[in-house]
C-alpha positions as CSV (number, residue, x, y, z in Angstrom):
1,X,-146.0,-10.7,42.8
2,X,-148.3,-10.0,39.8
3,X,-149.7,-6.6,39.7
4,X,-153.1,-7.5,38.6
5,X,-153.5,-4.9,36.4
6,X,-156.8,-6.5,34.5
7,X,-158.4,-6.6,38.5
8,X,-159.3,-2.8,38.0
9,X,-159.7,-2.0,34.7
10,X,-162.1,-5.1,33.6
11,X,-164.0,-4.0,36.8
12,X,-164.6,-0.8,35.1
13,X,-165.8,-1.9,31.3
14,X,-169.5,-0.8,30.6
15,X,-172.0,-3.6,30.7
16,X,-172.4,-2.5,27.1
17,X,-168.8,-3.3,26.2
18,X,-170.3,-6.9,26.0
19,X,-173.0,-6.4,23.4
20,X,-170.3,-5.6,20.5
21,X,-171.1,-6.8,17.5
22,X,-169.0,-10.5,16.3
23,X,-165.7,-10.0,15.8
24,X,-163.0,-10.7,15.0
25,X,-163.8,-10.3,11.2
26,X,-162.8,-13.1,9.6
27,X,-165.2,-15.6,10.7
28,X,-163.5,-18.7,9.1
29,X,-160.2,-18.0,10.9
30,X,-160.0,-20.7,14.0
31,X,-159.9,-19.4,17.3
32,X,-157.5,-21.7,19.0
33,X,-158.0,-22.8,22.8
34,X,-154.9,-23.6,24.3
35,X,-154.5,-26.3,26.9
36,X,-151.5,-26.5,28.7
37,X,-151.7,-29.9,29.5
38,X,-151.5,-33.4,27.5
39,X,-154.0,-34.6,25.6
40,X,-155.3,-37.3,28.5
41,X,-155.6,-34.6,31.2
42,X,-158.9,-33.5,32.7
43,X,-158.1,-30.0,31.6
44,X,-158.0,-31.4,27.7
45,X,-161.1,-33.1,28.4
46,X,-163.0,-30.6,29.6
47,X,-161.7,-27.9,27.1
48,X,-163.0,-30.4,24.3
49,X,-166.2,-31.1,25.6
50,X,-166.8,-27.1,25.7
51,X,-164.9,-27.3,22.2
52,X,-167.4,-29.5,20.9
53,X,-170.4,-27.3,21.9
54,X,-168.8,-24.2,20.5
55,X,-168.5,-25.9,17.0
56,X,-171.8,-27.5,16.9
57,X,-173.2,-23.9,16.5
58,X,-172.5,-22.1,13.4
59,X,-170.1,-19.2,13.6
60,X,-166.7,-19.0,13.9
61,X,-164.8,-22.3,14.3
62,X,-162.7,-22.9,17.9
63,X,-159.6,-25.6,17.5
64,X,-157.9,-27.1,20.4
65,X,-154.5,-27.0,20.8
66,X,-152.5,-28.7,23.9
67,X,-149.1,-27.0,24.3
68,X,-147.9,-29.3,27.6
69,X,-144.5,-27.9,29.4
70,X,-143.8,-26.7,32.8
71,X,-146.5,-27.6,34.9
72,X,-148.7,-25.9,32.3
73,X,-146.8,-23.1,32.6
74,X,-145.4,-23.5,29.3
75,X,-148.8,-23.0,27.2
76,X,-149.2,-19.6,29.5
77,X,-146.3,-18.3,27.8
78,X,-147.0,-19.0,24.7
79,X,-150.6,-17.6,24.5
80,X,-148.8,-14.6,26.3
81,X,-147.0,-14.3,23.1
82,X,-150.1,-14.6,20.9
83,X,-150.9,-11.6,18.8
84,X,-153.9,-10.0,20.5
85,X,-156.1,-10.3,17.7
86,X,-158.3,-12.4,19.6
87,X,-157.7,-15.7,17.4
88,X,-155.7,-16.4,20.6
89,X,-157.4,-18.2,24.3
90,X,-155.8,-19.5,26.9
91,X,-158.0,-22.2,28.9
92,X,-156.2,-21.6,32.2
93,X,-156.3,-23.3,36.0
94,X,-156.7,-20.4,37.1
95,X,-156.0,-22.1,40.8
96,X,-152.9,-22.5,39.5
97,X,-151.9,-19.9,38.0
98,X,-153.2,-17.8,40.9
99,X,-150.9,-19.7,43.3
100,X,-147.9,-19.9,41.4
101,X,-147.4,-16.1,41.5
102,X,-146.2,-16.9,45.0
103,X,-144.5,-20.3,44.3
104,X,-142.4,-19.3,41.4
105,X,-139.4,-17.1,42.1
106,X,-139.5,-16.8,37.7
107,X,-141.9,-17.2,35.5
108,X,-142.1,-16.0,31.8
109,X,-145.4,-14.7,31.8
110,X,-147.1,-11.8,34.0
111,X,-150.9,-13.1,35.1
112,X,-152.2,-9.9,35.8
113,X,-150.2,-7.8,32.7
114,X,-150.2,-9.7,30.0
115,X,-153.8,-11.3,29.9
116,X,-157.2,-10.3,30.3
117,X,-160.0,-12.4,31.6
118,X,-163.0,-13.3,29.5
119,X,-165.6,-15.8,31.5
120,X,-164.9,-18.4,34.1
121,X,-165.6,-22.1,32.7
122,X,-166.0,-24.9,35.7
123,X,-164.9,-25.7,39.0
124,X,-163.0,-29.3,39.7
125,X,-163.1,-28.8,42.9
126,X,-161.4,-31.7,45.3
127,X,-162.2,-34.6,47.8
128,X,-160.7,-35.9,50.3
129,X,-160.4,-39.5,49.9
130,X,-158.5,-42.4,52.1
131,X,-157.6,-45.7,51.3
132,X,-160.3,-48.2,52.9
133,X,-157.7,-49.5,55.4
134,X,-157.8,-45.8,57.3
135,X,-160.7,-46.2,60.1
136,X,-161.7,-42.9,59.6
137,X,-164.9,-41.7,58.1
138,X,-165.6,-38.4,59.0
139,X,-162.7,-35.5,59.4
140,X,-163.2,-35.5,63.2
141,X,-162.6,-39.2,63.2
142,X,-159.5,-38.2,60.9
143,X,-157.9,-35.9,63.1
144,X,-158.7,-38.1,66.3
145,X,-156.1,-41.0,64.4
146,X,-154.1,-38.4,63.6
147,X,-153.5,-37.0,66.7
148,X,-153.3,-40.3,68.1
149,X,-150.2,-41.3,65.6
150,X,-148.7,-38.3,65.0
151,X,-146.4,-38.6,62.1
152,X,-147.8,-41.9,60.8
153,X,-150.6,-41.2,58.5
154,X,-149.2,-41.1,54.9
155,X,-150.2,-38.2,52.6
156,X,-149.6,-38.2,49.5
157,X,-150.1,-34.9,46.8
158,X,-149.7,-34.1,43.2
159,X,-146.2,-32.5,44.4
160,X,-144.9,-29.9,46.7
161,X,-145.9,-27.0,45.2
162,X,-149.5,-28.6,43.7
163,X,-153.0,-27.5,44.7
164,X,-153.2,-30.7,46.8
165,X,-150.1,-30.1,48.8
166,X,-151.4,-26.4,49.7
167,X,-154.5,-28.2,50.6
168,X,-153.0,-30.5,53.2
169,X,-150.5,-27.2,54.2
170,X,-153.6,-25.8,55.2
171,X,-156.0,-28.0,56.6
172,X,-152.6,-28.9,58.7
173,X,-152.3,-25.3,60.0
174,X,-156.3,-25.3,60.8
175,X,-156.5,-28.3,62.8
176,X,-152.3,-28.9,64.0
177,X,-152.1,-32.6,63.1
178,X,-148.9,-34.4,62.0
179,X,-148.5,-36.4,58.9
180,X,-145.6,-38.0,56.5
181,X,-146.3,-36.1,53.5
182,X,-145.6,-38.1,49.9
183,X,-145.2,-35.3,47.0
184,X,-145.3,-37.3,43.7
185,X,-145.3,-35.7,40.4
186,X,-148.8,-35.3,39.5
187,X,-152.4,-37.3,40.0
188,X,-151.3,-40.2,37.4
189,X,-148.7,-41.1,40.1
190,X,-150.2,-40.4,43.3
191,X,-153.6,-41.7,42.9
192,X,-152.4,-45.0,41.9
193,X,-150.0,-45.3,45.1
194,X,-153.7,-44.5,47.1
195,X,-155.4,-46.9,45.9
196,X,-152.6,-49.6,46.1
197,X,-152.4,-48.6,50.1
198,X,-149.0,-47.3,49.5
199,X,-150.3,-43.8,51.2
200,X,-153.4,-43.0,53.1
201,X,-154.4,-40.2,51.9
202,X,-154.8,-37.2,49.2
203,X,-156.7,-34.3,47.9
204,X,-157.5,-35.0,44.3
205,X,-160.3,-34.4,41.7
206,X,-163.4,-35.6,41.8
207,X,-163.4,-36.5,38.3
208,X,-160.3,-38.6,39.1
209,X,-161.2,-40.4,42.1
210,X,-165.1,-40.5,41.4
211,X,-165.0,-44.0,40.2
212,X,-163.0,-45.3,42.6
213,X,-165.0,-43.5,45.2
214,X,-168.6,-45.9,43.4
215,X,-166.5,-49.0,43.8
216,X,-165.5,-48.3,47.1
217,X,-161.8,-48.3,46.2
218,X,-161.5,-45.1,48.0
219,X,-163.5,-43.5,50.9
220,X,-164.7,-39.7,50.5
221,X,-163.8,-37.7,53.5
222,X,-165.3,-34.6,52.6
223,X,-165.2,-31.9,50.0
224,X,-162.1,-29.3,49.6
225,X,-164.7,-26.7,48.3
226,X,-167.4,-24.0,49.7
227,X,-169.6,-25.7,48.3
228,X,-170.9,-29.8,48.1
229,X,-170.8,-31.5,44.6
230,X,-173.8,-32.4,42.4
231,X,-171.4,-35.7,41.8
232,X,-171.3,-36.4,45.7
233,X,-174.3,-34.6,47.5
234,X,-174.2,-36.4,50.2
235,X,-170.9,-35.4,51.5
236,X,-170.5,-32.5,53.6
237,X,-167.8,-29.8,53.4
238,X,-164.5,-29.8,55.1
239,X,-166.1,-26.6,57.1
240,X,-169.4,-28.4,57.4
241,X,-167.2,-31.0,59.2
242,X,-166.2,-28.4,61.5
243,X,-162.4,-27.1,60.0
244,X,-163.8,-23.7,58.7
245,X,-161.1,-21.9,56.5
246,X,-160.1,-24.0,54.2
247,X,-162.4,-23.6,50.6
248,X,-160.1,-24.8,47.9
249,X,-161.8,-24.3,44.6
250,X,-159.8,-25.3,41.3
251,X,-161.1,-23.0,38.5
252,X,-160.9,-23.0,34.9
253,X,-161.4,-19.9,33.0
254,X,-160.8,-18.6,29.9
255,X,-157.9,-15.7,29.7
256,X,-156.8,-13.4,26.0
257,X,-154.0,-11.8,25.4
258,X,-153.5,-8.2,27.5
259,X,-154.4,-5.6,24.5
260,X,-157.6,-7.9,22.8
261,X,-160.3,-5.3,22.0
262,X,-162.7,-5.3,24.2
263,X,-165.8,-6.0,21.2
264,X,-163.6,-9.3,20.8
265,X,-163.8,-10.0,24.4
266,X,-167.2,-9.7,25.3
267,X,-168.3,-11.7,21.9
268,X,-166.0,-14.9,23.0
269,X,-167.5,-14.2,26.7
270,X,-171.3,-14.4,25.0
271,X,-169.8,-17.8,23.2
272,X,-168.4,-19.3,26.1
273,X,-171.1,-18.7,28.2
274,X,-173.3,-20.4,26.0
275,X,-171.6,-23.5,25.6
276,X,-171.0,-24.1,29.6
277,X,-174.7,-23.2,29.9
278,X,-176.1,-25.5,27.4
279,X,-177.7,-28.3,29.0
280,X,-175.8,-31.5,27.2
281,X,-172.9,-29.9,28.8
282,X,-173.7,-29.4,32.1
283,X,-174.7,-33.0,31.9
284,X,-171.8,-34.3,30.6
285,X,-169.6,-32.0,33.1
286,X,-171.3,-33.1,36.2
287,X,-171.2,-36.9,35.8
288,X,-167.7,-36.1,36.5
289,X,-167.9,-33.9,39.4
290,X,-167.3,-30.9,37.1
291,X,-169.5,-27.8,38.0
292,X,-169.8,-25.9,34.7
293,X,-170.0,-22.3,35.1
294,X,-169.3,-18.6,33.6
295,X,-168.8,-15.3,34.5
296,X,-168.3,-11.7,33.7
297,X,-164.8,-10.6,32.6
298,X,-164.5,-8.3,35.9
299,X,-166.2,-11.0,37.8
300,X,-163.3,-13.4,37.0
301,X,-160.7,-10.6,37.5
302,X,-162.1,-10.1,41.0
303,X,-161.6,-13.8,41.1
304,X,-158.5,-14.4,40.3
305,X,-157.3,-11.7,42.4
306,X,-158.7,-13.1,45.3
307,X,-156.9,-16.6,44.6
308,X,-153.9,-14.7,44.5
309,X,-154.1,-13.1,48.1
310,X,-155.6,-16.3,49.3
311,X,-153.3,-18.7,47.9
312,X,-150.3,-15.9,49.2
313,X,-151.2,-16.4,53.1
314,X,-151.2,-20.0,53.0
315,X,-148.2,-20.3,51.2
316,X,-146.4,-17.8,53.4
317,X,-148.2,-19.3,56.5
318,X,-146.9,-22.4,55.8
319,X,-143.1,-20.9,54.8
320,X,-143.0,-22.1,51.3
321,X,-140.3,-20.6,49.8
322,X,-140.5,-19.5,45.9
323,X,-138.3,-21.3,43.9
């Protein structure tokens, strides 16, 4: 497991760390964001939309780069690799990331040693939707079917080690139900096989299932997170149904290279953090269930960290094995 190394020494940088002066010096150098994902993911639109904000200001110019590979685990390593001369950032699911320290047996990158956390972006956090032939509208009503046909609800996920299949690990330990579980690669291929009535259900974005959700495609069940959505207000928690435990948030935050000066840090924090806070943003973000946000970089250290233990119990709990 990842040592965590940033966890304690970000806690411990002076607030006045983050009121360096700009750097790094040469201003008309790129700072390049990379996305480890395709160009047509949510993560890629996201990072562009906070891309867009960065370069509408003038100042130092921020390029985005996608560097897809390993279930973005690719693009970790290579901004690993990055000279820490803070021309380097990583936009990282952190959610991910975080859970991966216990799902990987290998990995070519170290989360805690060889990055350090700058700001926290958004939160994509997930729904749980059905296809409209499940009678269920509420998670009580869910579990009641469930219970009743053990085995025979269908659900699908984004694959067996994916944020959506720890989601169903856990909401199966908290409330003991049975269901035929349907790991597919990714959303591109499960969310389709939903809404087709090829499975029943799945934990997915709201950005991905939001329009689908309008048409009435797809029911909402309730929401994966701590917290409703601005995009679904209406919809209660799955622990404002009544199964209290499971708060699934999928993060996106902004990580450097472990040895980026600390002046460097806290200036692309101050950037950051303006761009998610500006108001076009936050509207554009929303209207797809995205929850812009930011953070300190010991507040997203403390963050990560406690994705990492979370993410570990469930994953043990359920006796997923590394691989």
């Amino acid at each position: 497991m990842s040592t965590l190394r940033f966890s304690v020494c970000a806690l411990a940088l002076p607030a006045a760390v983050f009121a360096a002066p700009a750097l790094p010096a040469d201003s008309a150098r790129p700072v390049r964001i990379i996305v480890p994902f395709p160009g047509d993911s949510l993560s890629d639109g996201v990072a562009r939309i906070i891309a867009g904000k960065l370069n509408a200001a003038p100042g130092q110019p921020f390029v985005v780069q996608n560097r897809p590979g390993d279930d973005g685990h690719f693009g970790a390593e290579v901004a690993a690799k990055a000279e820490p001369d803070g021309y380097t950032a990583l936009f990282a699911p952190i959610t991910s990331y975080a859970a991966a320290v216990s799902l990987r047996a290998t990995r070519h990158y170290d989360l805690g040693a060889d990055f350090a956390p700058v700001t926290l972006l958004a939160n994509a956090p997930h729904v749980l939707v059905a296809h409209p032939s499940v009678p269920a509208r509420t998670v009580g009503e869910l579990i009641a079917i469930a219970r009743a046909r053990p085995g025979q609800l269908r659900w699908a996920s984004h694959g067996p080690r994916s944020l959506s299949q720890l989601e169903i690990e856990r909401f199966r330990g908290l409330t003991n139900v049975q269901a035929t579980y349907a790991p597919y690669a990714n959303s591109a291929q499960a969310l389709p096989e939903l809404l087709a009535g090829n499975v029943d259900l799945l934990f997915d974005s709201i950005a991905g299932t939001l329009p689908h959700i309008r048409s009435g495609k797809l029911r909402a069940i309730a929401i994966a997170s701590a917290r409703r959505s601005p995009a679904l207000a209406r919809l209660p928690t799955v622990a404002e149904a009544g199964v209290k435990g499971l708060e699934a948030e999928y993060w996106y935050g902004i990580l450097v290279p472990d040895g980026v000066s600390t002046a460097v840090i806290g200036r692309l924090q101050r950037d950051f953090a303006a761009a998610t806070g500006a108001a076009e943003v936050r509207e554009r973000l929303l209207h797809y269930g995205i929850e812009p946000s930011s953070s300190s970089p010991g507040e997203l250290a403390k963050i990560i960290h406690g994705e990492v233990v979370k993410w570990a119990k469930v994953i043990r709990d359920a006796g997923i094995k590394p691989e």
